[in-house]
N, C-alpha and C positions, 0 to 999 in steps of 0.2 A: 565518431558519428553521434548528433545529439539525439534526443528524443523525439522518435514519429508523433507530429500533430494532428487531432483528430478533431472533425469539425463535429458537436453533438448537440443536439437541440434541447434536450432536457435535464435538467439538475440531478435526477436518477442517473442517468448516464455520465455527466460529472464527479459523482461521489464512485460508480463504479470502475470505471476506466482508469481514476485516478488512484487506485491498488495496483495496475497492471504497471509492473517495472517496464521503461522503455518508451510508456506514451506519455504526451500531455495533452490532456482533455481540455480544447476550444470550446465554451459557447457561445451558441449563435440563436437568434429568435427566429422564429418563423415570419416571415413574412416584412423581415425588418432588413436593412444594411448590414452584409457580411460584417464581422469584423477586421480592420486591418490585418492582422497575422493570418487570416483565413488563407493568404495566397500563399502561404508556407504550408497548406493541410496539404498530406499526403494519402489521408484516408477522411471519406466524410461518410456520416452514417442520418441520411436522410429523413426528415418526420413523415413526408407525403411522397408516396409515388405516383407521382402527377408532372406535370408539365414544368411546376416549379420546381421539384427537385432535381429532373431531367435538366433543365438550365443552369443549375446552380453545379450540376458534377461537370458540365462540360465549362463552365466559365472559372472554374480553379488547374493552377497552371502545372503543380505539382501534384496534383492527385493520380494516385494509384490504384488507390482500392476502394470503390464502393459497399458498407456494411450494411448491408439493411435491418430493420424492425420486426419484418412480415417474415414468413415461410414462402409468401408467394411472391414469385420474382417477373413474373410477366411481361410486368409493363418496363422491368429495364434490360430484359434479355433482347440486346443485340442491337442497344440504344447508346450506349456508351462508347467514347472516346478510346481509338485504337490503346493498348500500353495497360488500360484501367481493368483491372479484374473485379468481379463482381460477387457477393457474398451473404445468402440468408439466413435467415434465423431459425432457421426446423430445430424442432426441441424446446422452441420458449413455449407455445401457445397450442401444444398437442393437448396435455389434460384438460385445460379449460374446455375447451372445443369437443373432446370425446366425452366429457358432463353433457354439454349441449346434445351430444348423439343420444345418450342415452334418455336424457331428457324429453327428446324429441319422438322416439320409439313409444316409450311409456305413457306420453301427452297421447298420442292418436291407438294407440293399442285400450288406453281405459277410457278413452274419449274425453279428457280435460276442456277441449274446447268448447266439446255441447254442452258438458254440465257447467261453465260460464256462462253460457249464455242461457243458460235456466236460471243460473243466479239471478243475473242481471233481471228478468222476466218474471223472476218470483216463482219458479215453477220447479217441482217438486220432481226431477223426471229418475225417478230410481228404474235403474232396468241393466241386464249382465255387460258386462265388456270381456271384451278379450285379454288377454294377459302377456306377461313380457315372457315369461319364463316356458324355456321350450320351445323357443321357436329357434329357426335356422337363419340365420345370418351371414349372409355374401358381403367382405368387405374388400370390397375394389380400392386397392393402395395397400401397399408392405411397408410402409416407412414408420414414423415416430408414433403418428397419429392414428395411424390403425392398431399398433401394438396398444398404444393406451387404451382407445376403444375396446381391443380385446380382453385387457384388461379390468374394464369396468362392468363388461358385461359378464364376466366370470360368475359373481355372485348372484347371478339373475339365470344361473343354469342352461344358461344361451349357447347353441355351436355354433361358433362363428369357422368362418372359410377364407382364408385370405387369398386375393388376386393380384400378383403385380406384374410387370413389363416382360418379366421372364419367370420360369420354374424354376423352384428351388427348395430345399428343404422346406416344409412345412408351409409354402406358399406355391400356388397354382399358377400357370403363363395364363396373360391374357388372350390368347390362343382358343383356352379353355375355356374361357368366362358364358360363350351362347350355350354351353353342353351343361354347366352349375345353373346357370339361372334358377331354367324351372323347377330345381329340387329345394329352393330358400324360399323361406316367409318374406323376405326383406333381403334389398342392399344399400348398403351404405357404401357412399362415393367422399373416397377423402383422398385423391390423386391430385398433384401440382397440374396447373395449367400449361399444358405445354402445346407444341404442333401435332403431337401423334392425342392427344387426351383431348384437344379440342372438337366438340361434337362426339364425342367417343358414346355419351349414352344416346344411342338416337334411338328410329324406330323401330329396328332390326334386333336392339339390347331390351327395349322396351317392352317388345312384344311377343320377347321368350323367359320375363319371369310371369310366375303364373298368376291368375284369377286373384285377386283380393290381395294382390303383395305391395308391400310399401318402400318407393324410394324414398330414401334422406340424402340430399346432398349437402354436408360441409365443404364440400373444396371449392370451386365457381363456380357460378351461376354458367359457363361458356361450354362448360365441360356438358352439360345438359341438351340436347338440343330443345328447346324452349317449347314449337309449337307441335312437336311429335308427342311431348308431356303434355300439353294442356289436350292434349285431342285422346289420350290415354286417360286423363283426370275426368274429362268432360264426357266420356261414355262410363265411368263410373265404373270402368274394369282396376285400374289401379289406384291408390292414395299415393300420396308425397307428404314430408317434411322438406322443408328449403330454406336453410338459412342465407341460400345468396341464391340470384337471377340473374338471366338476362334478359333483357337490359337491367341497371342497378344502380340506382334505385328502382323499381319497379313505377312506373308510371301507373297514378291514378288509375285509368282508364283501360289497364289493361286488362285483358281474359284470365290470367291466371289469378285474380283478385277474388273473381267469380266462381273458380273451378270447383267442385264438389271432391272432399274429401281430400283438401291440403289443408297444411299448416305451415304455415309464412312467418320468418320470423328477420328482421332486418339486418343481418350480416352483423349479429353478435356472440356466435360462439364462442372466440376468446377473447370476449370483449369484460376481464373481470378487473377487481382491483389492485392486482398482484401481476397483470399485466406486463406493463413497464419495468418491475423489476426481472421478472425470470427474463425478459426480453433483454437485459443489460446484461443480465450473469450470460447469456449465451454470447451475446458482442463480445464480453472482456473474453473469453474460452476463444475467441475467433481470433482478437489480434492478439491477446496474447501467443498464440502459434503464428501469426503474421511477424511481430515483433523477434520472435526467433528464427527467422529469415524462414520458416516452414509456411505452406499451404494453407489457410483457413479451411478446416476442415466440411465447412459447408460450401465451398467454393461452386460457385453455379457457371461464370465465366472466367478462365484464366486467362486475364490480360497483360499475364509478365512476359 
């Protein structure tokens, strides 16, 4: 049996794939004419999950295994071609993205934003803020991304509280999550988008953490319910941080542009430049386990 062909859009992914005994790394450009050998890929690890990379896995004849870039699998869970199993990246883009969290706590807890806009103004506005350290932290998600956020917020003398799908040591069932609320300063939302997680924060989650508490959502914008928050933002009972929305891009003219006491940042949490690589060292960790006839250990759909 010769070497599994992998279709890979960028020269990072070329350089690392091609360590991995077993495969040979195809490139392909985006937006350009596969190349002829493409119809021998058995694995293609897609740039956009969009409509064109949705075409482009169903129109190769021997593909097997879809590798994605992203930790979020969304848009191709249950989109692919019977046979093809499907596989993401959790672990490349967790620290970036738990920087972002903390970031984003610290921005609206010392008010970074007003005193920008005093820059900008020329205006001198000294007056106390609140602080990071000591507060309680609900972090809705047990996987890569909240342990790093745990992580990061160690030295900021933060308790954090972790929530996921079930109980288990050292983490809480979602079960639990309306009785935690009201006892945390803040939660952070860093759950994959799924059918049980979509709408999961609505008005019911909203309206049992307490007085003055702040969401941060890193995971999607869908997971949020959009106008239970802006009517929570809009009576000035809760703040938000949001690095992603729904809808998203965030239209111009929408109300959460307006809402008092967010901080909006355009779906760049692990948007760094170190990116693309930790995102290839997690691809080659995946087929390399593909390539020895094992599981991708991130395997989201098995379509063997």
């Amino acid at each position: 049996m010769g070497d599994i062909v992998v279709l890979v859009p960028h020269e990072e992914g070329m350089t690392a794939l091609a360590a991995v005994p077993g495969i040979t790394p195809l490139r392909y450009d985006v937006g350009s004419e596969l190349p002829e050998a493409a119809e021998t890929a058995q694995v293609l690890v897609p740039a956009l999950a969009n409509s064109d990379g949705l075409a482009m896995a169903r129109s190769l004849p021997k593909l097997q295994l879809v590798q994605l870039l992203s930790a979020g699998a969304e848009n191709w869970v249950g989109q692919l071609p019977d046979g093809v199993a499907l596989s993401d990246c959790r672990g490349a883009h967790g620290g970036a993205t738990a920087e972002w969290v903390v970031g984003a706590l610290l921005a609206v807890y010392r008010e970074f934003p007003r005193f920008v806009r005093a820059q900008d103004e020329g205006n001198w506005d000294q007056h106390v803020t609140e602080e990071l350290a000591g507060k309680r932290v609900l972090i809705l998600g047990a996987g890569d991304l909240a342990e790093n956020t745990v992580h990061r917020l160690a030295p900021f003398d933060v308790e954090t509280t972790l929530v996921g799908r079930r109980a288990r040591p050292g983490v809480h069932g979602i079960d639990e999550v309306l009785d935690l609320l009201p006892r945390h300063d803040a939660c952070v939302v860093v759950v994959p988008l799924t059918d049980e997680t979509r709408g999961l924060v609505g008005a019911e989650f909203l309206a049992a953490m307490p007085d003055g508490a702040l969401l941060v959502n890193a995971a999607r914008g869908s997971v949020v319910d959009t106008d239970a928050l802006t009517a929570e933002l809009t009576s000035g009972r809760l703040r938000a941080a949001l690095d992603v929305t729904e809808p998203e891009p965030l239209p111009a003219d929408h109300p959460l542009w307006r809402a008092p006491g967010l901080l909006v940042t355009p779906h760049v949490g692990g948007s760094v430049p170190s990116m693309r690589r930790h995102a290839y060292e997690v691809v080659a960790e995946q087929l390399g386990a593909y390539v020895r006839g094992e599981q991708p250990p991130n395997l989201v759909e098995n379509g063997y």
